[in-house]
TORSE-605618 format. One record per residue (C-alpha): x, z, y; residue number from 1. Coordinates in steps of 0.02 Angstrom, whole numbers, plus 50000, padded with zeros to 5 digits. Example, Ala and Ser with C-alpha at 12.3 -4.5 7.8 and 13.67 -1.06 7.14 Angstrom:
<atoms>
50615:50390:49775:1 $
50684:50357:49947:2 $
</atoms>
This chain:
<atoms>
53008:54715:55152:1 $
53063:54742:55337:2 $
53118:54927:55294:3 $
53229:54839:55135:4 $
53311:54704:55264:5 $
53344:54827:55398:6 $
53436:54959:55275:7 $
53554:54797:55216:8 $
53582:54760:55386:9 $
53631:54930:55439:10 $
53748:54965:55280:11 $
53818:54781:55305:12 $
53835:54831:55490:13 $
53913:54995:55439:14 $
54038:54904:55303:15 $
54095:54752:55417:16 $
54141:54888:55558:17 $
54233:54993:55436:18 $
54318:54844:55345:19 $
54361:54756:55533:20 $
54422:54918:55606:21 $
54485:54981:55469:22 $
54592:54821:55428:23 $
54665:54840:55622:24 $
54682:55029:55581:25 $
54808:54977:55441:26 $
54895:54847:55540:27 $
54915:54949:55687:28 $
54979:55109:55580:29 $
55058:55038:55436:30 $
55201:54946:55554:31 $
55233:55126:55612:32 $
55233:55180:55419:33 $
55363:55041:55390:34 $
55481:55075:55557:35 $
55469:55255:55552:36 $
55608:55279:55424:37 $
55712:55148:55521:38 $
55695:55243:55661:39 $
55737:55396:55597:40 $
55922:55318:55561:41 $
55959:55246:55709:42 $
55929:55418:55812:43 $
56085:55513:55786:44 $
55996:55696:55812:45 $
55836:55761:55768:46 $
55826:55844:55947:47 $
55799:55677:56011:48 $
55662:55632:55913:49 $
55596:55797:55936:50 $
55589:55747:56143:51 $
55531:55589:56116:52 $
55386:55691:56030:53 $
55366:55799:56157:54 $
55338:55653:56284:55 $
55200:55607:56180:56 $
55117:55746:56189:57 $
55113:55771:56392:58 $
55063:55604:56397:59 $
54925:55610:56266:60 $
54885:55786:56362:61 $
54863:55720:56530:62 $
54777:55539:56476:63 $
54639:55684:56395:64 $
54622:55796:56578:65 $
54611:55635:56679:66 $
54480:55536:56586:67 $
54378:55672:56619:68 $
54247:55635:56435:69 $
54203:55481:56535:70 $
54236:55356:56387:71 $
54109:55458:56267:72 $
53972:55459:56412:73 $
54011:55275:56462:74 $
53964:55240:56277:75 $
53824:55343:56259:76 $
53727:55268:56403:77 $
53789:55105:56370:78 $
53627:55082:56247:79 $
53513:55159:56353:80 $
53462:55003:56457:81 $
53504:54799:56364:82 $
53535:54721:56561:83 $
53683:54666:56583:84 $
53678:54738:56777:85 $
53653:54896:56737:86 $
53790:54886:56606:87 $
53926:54823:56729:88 $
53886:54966:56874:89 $
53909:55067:56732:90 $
54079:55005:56682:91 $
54139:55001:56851:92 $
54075:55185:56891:93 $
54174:55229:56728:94 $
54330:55151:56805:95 $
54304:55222:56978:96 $
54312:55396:56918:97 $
54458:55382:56797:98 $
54558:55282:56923:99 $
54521:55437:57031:100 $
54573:55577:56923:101 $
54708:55487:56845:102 $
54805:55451:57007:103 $
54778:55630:57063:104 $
54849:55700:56898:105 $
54990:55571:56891:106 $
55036:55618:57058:107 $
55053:55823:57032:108 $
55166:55774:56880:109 $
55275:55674:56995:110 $
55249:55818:57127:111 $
55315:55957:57004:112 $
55453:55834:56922:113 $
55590:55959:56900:114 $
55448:56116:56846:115 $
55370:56019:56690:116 $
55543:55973:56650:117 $
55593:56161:56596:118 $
55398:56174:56541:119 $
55419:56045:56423:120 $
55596:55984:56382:121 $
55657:56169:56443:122 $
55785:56090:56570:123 $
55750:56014:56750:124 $
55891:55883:56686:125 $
55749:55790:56614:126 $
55655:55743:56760:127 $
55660:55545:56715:128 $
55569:55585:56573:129 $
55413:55637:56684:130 $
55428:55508:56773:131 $
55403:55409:56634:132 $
55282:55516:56592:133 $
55169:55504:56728:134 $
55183:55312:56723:135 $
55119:55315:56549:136 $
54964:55449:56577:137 $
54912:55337:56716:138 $
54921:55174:56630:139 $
54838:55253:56469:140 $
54693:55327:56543:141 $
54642:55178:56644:142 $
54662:55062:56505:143 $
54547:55163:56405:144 $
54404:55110:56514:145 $
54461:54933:56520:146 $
54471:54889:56346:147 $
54311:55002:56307:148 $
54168:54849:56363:149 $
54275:54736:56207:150 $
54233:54911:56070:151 $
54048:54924:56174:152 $
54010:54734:56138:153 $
54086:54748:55959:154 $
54196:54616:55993:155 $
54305:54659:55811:156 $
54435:54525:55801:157 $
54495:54549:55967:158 $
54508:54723:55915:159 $
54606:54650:55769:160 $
54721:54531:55883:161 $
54775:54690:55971:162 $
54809:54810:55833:163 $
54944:54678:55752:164 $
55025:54611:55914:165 $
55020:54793:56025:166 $
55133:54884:55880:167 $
55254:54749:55869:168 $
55283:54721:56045:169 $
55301:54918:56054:170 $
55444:54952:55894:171 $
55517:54769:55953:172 $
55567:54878:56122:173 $
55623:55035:56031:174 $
55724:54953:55912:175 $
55818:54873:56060:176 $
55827:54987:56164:177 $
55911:55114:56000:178 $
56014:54997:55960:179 $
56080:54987:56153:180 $
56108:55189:56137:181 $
55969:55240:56250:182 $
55915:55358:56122:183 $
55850:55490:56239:184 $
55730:55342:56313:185 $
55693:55221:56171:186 $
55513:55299:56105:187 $
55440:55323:56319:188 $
55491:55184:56389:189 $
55426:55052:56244:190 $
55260:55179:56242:191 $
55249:55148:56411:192 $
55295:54952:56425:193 $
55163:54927:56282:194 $
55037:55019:56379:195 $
55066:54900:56499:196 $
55053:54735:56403:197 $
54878:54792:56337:198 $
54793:54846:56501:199 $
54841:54664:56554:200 $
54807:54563:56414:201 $
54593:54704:56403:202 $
54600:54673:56597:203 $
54605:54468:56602:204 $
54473:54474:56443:205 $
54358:54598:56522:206 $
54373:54593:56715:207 $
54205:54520:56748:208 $
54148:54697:56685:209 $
54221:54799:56846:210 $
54177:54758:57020:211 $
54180:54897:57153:212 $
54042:54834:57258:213 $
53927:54879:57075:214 $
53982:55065:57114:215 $
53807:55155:57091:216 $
53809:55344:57129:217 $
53676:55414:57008:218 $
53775:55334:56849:219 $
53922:55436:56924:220 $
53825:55590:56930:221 $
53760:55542:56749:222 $
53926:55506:56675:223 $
54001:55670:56739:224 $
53855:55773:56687:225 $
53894:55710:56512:226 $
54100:55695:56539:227 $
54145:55850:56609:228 $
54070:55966:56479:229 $
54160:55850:56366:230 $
54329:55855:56447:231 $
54380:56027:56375:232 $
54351:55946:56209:233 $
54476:55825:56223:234 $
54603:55966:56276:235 $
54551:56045:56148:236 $
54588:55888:56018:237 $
54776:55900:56134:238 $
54780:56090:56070:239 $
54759:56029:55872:240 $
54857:55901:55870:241 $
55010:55947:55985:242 $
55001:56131:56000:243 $
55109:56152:55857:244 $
55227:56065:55882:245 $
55263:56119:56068:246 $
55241:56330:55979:247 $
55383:56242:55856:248 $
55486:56195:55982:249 $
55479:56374:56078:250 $
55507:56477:55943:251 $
55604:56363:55807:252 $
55691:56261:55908:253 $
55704:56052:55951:254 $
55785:56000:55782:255 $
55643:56083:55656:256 $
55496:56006:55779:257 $
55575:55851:55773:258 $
55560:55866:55565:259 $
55403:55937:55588:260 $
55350:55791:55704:261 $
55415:55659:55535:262 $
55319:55731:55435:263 $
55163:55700:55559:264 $
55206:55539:55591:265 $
55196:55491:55408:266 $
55045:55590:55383:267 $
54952:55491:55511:268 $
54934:55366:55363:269 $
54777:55442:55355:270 $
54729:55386:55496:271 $
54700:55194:55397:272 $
54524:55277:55362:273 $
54503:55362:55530:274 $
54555:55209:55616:275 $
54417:55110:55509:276 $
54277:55233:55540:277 $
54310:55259:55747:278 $
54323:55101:55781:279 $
54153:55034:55716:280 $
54067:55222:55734:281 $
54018:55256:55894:282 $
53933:55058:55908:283 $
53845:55117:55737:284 $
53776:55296:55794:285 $
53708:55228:55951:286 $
53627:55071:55909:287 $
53538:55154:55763:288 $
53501:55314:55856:289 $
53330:55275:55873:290 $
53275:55216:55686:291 $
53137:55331:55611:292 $
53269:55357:55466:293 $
53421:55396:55575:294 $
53467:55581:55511:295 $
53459:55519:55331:296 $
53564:55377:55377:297 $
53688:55478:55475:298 $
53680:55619:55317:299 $
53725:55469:55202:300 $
53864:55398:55272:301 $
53929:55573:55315:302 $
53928:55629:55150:303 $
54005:55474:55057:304 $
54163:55473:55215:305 $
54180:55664:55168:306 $
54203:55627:54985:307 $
54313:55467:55020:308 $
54424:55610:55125:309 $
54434:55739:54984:310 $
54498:55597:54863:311 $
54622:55510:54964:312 $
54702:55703:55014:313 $
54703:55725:54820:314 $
54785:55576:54810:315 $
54930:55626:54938:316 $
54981:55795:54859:317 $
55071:55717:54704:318 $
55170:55598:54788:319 $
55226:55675:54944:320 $
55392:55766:54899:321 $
55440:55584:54781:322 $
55395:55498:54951:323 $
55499:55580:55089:324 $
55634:55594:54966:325 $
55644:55392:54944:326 $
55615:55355:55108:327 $
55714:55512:55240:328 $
55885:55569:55220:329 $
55900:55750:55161:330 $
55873:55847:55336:331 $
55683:55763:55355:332 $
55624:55796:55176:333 $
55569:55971:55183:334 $
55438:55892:55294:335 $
55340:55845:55111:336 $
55269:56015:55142:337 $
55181:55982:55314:338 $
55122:55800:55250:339 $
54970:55834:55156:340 $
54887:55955:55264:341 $
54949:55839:55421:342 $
54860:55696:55305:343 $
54700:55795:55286:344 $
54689:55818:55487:345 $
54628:55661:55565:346 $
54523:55640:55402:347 $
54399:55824:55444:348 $
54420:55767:55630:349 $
54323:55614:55560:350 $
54188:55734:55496:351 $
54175:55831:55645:352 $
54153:55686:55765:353 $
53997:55654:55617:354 $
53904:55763:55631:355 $
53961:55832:55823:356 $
53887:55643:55870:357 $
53731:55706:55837:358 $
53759:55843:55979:359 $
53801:55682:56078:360 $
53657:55604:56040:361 $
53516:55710:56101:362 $
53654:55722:56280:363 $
53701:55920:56212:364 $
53874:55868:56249:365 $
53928:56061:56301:366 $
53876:56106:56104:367 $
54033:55961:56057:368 $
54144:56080:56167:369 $
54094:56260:56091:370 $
54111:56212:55919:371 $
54272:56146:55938:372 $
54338:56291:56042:373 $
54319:56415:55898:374 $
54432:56307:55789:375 $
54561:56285:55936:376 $
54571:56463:55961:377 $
54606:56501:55773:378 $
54733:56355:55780:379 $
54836:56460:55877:380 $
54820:56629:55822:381 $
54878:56573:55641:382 $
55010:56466:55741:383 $
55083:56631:55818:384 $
55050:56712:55643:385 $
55120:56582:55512:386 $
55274:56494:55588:387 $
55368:56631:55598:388 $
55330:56679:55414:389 $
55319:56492:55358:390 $
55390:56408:55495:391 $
55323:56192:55472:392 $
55224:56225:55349:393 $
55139:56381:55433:394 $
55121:56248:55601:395 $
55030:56139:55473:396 $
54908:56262:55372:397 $
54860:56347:55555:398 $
54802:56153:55594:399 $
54674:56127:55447:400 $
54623:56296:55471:401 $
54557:56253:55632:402 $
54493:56069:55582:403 $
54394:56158:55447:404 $
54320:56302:55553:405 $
54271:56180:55689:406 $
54191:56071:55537:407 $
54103:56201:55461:408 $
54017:56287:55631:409 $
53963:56120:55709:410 $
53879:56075:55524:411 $
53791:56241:55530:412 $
53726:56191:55703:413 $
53643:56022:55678:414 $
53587:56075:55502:415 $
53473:56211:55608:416 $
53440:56086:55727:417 $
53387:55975:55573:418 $
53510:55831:55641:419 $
53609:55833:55463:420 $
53563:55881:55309:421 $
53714:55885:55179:422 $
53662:55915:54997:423 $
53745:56027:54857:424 $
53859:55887:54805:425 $
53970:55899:54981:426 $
54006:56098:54982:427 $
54039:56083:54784:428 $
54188:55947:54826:429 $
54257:56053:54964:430 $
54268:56201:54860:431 $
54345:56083:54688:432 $
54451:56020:54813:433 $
54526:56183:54855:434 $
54540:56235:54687:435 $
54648:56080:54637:436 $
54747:56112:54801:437 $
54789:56300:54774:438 $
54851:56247:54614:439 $
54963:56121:54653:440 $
55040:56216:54790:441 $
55057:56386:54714:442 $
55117:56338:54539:443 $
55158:56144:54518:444 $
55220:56069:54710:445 $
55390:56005:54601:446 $
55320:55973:54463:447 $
55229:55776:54471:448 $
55158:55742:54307:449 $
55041:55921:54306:450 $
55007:55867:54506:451 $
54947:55716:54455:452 $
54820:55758:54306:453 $
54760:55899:54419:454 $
54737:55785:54568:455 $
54653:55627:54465:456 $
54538:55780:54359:457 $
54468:55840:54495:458 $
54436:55661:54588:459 $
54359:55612:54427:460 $
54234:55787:54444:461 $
54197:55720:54637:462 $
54152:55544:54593:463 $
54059:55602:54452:464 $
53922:55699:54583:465 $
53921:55532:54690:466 $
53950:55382:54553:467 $
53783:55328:54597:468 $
53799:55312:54802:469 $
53983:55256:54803:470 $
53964:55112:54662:471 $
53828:55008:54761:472 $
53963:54999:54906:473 $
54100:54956:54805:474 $
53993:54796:54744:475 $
53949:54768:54927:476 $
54129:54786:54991:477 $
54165:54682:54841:478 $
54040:54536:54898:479 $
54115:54542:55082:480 $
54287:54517:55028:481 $
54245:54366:54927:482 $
54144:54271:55028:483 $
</atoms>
């Protein structure tokens, strides 16, 4: 009887996170789904939006180097002791080293203005922009720690809260600030004011958290000896995600990496599941690390998330040219090409962190790195070797390539450390999958009606192996959402 009322609670656990989270997730991206094509409009060039990108990026790139894996170890240790003492040193050791690091790196960007001006926007004209730049990668990194004790304590409608009001405050600012002309400056600065607005409104809820007389040297030393192996792995997550796009820029030029760059903004749709499953995962894998049952669990729920992926890319391939053709004028909608594989992205990056959790779990955090490396590396050779032959789409293809290589090596790893323990049913979907993708791309990308049988046949062959795993959840899902 206890085993029965401890696997409800876990799956109930499990759904509420993933319902919560994922319900911000959709807020949070689906007001960027709406504005995006608005956007688009009111930017007269492509080569602005393109920049705008490219700010991202450096700022996404240095947030990565100056948190330093600290946010990963900070959870990790988090449920190694329930005292609330020990918790708060560790919080505030968290936020002594990123406040550290962060201020160092934000202060070599402002050092080297004019130099990462012609790195990254290829004229030392641009220098406000890394200003901004280095505002925004100090800001974000810190702010990372700050809101992390509200995700640690599974606080979810705060999470929810800040997911719808943090988006709107953000396009509010562009769309003023676009309308006003500044459309060199619209996307960085709002980035950047928004950053601001949410480390206030995470610092005055969690302040009590962070006091620097709780500073406690061995939790440091701990938190680094986790971190810093992890650190290359978040470069390494810069490398997938922007890599491409800055390879685009070099050897295609501003105006196709800024259609590249719609097409991955749309595509981060996807990101409505990821959003659902990060937010509630890493409070799930640790607090249930130590159940007798936990690699069954953790094989479960992988599983059923990898199957949910396959569909919903299925789903996209159909419906992507009819969708950038309604919403983009005529320049953007070649992107339809880069969208599903851009789609498919964050949803094998949800895989990966899966099963590379379990590498986190027993502290093998250098493992996270290696596996991950492989795929980076391969993202860029077939980045030098496809965009010149397929130029977006090439950018796109070399990025799944990568996802999937990374996937596939850590899942050989923790299936020989007997940490996860896929069956049949999950290799048989990926290769169906491909199948139904070769032939909608080779033969029938313009034609909808054969893309859509193929696409619902082969989600009907995929539910078919797990009808009788995913149907209990629907009925649970079902019971949540009435009550």
């Amino acid at each position: 009887m206890r085993l029965v009322v401890k696997i409800s609670s876990r799956s109930k656990l499990f759904i509420e996170n993933f319902l919560i989270y994922g319900l911000g997730g959709t807020i949070s991206k689906i007001i960027p789904f709406i504005m995006l094509p608005i956007v688009v409009r009111l930017i007269p060039d492509p080569v602005y939006f393109g920049i705008s990108n490219m700010v991202s990026i450096v700022v996404s790139f240095g947030s990565s180097l100056a948190i330093l894996g600290t946010y990963d170890a900070m959870f990790r240790l988090f449920f190694e002791k329930e005292d609330d003492v020990y918790r708060k040193k560790l919080c505030s050791s968290s936020l002594f080293v990123v406040l550290l690091s962060s201020t160092l790196i934000s202060l070599i960007i402002i050092m080297f203005a004019k130099f990462f001006a012609r790195l990254f926007f290829n004229s030392s004209s641009y220098t406000k922009l890394v200003y901004i730049t280095s505002a925004s990668v100090f800001i974000g990194s810190v702010n990372v720690i700050i809101t992390a004790p509200t995700r640690m304590m599974n606080k979810r409608r705060i999470f929810l809260l800040s997911n719808t009001i943090f988006p709107i405050v953000s396009y509010t600012i562009t769309i003023l600030l676009l309308v006003s002309g500044f459309y060199l400056y619209a996307l960085p600065i709002s980035g950047l004011l928004t950053s601001i607005t949410s480390f206030l409104f995470f610092f005055s809820l969690n302040y009590s958290w962070f006091r620097m007389n709780l500073l406690e040297k061995s939790l440091i030393k701990e938190l680094l000896k986790i971190g810093l192996p992890l650190t290359p792995t978040f470069l390494i997550y810069w490398i997938f995600s922007s890599s491409d796009r800055v390879m685009l820029s070099k050897m295609l030029g501003d105006a196709q990496m800024g259609i590249y760059s719609v097409g991955a903004k749309l595509a981060t749709v996807s990101q409505l599941v990821y959003s659902g499953f990060a937010g509630g995962w890493q409070y799930f894998a640790f607090s249930t690390m130590k159940d007798d049952d936990y690699v069954k669990l953790i094989t479960k729920t992988f599983e059923l998330l990898g199957a949910l992926s396959l569909i919903s890319f299925l789903l996209s391939l159909p419906f992507s040219k009819i969708v950038f053709k309604i919403l983009f004028p005529p320049i953007y909608q070649d992107a339809f090409l880069v969208f599903p594989y851009l789609f498919l992205g964050p949803l094998l990056l949800m895989l990966y962190q899966i099963a590379s959790n379990q590498l986190l779990v027993i502290k093998n955090s250098f493992g996270i790195t290696l596996t991950l490396l492989f795929g980076a590396i391969l993202n860029i050779f077939f980045n030098f070797l496809l965009i010149p032959i397929l130029g977006n789409e090439g950018a796109a293809i070399a990025t799944v390539i990568g996802y999937a290589f990374s996937l596939a090596v850590v899942i050989l790893k923790v299936y020989r450390l007997k940490l996860l323990t896929p069956s049949y049913r999950f290799y048989l979907s990926f290769i169906l999958t491909i199948i139904g993708y070769l032939l909608w791309r080779i033969w029938f990308v313009t034609d909808f009606l054969i893309s859509l049988s193929i696409s619902a046949l082969t989600i009907l062959l995929i539910f078919r192996l797990y009808r009788k795993d995913i149907l209990p959840y629907f009925k649970r899902f079902g019971k949540l959402i009435g009550t």
